[in-house]
C-alpha positions in Angstrom: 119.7 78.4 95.0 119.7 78.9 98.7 117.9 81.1 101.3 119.3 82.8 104.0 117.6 84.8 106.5 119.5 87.9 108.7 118.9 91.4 110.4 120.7 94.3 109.6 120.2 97.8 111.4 118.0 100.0 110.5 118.0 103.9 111.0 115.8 103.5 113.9 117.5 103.0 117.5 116.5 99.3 118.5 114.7 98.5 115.2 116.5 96.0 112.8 115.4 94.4 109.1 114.4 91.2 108.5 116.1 90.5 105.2 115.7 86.9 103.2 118.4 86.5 100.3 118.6 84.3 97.6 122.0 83.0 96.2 123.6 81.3 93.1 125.2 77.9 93.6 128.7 79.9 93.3 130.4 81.6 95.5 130.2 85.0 93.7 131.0 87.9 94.4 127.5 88.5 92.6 125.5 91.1 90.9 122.6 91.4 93.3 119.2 92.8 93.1 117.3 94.3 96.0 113.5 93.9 95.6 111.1 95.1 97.4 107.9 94.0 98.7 104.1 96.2 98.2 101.5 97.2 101.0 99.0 95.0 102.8 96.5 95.9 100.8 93.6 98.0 102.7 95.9 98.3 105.4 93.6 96.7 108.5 94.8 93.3 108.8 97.8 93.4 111.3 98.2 90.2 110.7 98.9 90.9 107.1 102.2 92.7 108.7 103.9 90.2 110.1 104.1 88.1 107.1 107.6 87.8 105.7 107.5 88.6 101.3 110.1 87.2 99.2 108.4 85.9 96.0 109.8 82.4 94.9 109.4 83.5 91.1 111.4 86.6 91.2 114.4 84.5 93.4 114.6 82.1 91.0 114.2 84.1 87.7 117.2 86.3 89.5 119.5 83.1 90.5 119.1 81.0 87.8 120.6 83.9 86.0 123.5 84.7 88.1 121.8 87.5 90.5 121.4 87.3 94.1 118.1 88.8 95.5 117.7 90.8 99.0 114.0 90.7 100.2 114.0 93.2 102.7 110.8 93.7 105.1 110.3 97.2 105.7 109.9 98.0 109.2 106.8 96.9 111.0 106.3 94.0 107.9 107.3 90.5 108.2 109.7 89.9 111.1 111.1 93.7 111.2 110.9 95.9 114.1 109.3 98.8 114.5 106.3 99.9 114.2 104.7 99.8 110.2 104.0 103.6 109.4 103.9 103.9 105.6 101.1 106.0 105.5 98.5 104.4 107.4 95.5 106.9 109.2 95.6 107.5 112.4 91.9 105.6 112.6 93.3 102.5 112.4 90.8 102.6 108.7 93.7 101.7 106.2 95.9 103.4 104.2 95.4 107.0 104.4 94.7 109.4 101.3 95.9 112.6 102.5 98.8 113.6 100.3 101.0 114.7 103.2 100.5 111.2 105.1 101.2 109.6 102.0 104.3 111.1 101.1 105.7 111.3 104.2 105.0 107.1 104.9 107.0 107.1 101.4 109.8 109.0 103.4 109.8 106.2 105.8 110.1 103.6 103.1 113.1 105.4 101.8 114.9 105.2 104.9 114.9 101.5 105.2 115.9 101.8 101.4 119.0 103.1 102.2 119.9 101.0 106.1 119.6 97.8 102.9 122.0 99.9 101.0 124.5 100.8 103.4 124.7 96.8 104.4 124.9 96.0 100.6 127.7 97.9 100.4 129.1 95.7 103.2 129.3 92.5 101.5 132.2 90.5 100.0 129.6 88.6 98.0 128.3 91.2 96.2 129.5 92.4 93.1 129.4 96.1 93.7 129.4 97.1 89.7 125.7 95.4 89.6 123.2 96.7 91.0 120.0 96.5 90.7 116.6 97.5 92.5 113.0 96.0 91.7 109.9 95.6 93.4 106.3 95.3 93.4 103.6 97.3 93.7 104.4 100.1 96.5 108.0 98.5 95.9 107.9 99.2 92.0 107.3 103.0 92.7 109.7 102.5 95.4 112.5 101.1 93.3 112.2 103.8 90.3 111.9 106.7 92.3 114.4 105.7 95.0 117.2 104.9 92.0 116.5 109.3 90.9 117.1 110.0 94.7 120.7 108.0 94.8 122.1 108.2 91.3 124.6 106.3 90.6 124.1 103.4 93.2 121.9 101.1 90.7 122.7 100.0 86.9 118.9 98.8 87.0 115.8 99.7 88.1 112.2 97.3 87.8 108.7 97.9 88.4 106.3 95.5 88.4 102.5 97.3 88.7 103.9 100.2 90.6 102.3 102.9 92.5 102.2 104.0 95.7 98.1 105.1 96.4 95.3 103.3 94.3 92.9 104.3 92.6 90.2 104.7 95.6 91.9 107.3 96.8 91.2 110.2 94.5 94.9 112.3 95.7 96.6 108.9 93.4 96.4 111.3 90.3 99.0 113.9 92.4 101.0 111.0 94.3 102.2 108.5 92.2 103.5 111.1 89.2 104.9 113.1 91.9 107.1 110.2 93.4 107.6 108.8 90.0 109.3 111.8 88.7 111.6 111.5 91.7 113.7 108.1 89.9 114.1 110.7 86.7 117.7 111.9 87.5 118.7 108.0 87.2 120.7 108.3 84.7 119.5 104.4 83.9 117.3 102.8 81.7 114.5 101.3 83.7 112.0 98.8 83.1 108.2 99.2 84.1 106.2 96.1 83.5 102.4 96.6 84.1 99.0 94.8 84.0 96.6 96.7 81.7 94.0 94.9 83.8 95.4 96.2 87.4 92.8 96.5 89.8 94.2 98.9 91.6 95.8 101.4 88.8 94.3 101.9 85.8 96.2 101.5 82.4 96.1 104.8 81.6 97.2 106.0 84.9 100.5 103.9 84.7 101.2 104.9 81.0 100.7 108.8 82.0 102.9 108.6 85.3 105.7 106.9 82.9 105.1 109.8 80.3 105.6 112.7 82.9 108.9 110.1 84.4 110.2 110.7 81.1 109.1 114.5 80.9 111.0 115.0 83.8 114.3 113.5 82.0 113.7 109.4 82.7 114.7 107.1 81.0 113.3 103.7 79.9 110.2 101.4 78.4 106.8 100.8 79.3 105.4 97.3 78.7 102.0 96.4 79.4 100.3 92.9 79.6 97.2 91.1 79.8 97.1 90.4 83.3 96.2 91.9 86.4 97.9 93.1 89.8 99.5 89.8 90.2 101.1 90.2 87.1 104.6 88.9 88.9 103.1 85.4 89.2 103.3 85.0 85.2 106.2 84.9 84.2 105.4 83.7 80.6 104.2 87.5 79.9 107.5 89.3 81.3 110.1 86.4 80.8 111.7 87.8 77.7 111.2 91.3 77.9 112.9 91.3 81.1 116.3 89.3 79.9 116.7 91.8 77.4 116.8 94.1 79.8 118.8 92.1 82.1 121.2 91.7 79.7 122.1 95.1 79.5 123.3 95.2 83.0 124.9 92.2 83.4 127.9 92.6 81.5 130.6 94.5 83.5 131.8 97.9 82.7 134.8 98.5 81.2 137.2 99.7 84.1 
């Protein structure tokens, strides 16, 4: 496996991506997952901003299986420019719970969703008949909802504990089913792989925003393990429900 670090433009005058990618030993062209990083917790600690996120376990689950992984830093997070405005109060307190703020710092996330895109659709090196999104946390909900609002760009979509407001902020019950049911128009199985011991969304509040996902026409499976928030660190507890799923995309379609 090897690292590379690079910016691309983002849709910001002056502002570009930091984006670290993982690669195969072979020179591809490669199916190629982008997956994307959470918040910063309570959202205080600017130095929490600047640190660059790109998960060792998830490159080398993805490489060792042929994938290449984009980490993109959204703006205002690791080495990215701009300033970081996913839905932070305008008190400098943290995240903010106001619906409006919320959703529109979503907005913002989706726009550097789709500067990644346009320079994925750029590369040589990637095979452009696998696709895949993933992520974390803010980046799980990300990834699902983001693959309903550009159907047909991804033949998988992954979410590791997502959500995008937890549970201290009451207005988490109306966000996160609301930005969920945006990834229902797909068209792709997805694959949503939660802790049932999250501390910041509850079981039951991942199984229901999955239910109404699927109300709204979503497809996939719900998986839920004995593990926490960090539940990307244990690979044990994931490892085999996500190469079935893998599986299904890897194999090219017929032209």
């Amino acid at each position: 496996m090897k690292f590379e670090k690079f910016f691309i433009p983002s849709g910001e005058a002056g502002a570009k991506l930091e984006v670290v990618a993982a690669k195969p030993q072979d020179e591809g062209p490669h199916p190629t997952i982008i997956f994307n990083h959470g918040s910063t917790g309570v959202g205080r600690n600017t130095a929490v901003f600047r640190r660059t996120i790109a998960p060792a376990i998830a490159a080398n689950y993805f490489t060792e299986r042929g994938w290449m992984v984009l980490f993109p830093q959204r703006r205002g997070r690791g080495k990215s420019g701009g300033a970081y405005g996913e839905g932070l109060a305008c008190d400098g307190s943290g995240y903010s719970c106001d619906v409006d703020i919320a959703i529109a710092g979503f907005e913002r996330a989706v726009e550097d969703m789709d500067a990644v895109v346009r320079h994925v659709r750029e590369r040589s090196d990637v095979d452009q008949t696998r696709l895949a999104v993933g992520g974390v946390s803010r980046g799980g909900i990300l990834s699902i909802a983001y693959a309903g609002m550009r159907p047909g760009t991804f033949q998988g979509a992954i979410n590791f504990n997502g959500g995008w407001l937890g549970r201290a902020c009451p207005s988490h019950e109306l966000v996160n089913p609301t930005l969920f049911k945006r990834g229902a128009s797909a068209g792709i199985s997805t694959l949503w792989l939660h802790g049932s011991y999250d501390q910041y969304y509850r079981i039951g509040h991942c199984r229901g925003n999955f239910e109404k996902f699927r109300a709204a026409g979503g497809q996939g499976e719900f998986i839920a393990a004995p593990m926490g928030h960090a539940l990307l660190f244990k690979p044990a507890l994931w490892k085999a429900q996500l190469d079935r799923y893998m599986a299904g995309i890897t194999i090219r379609p017929d032209p």
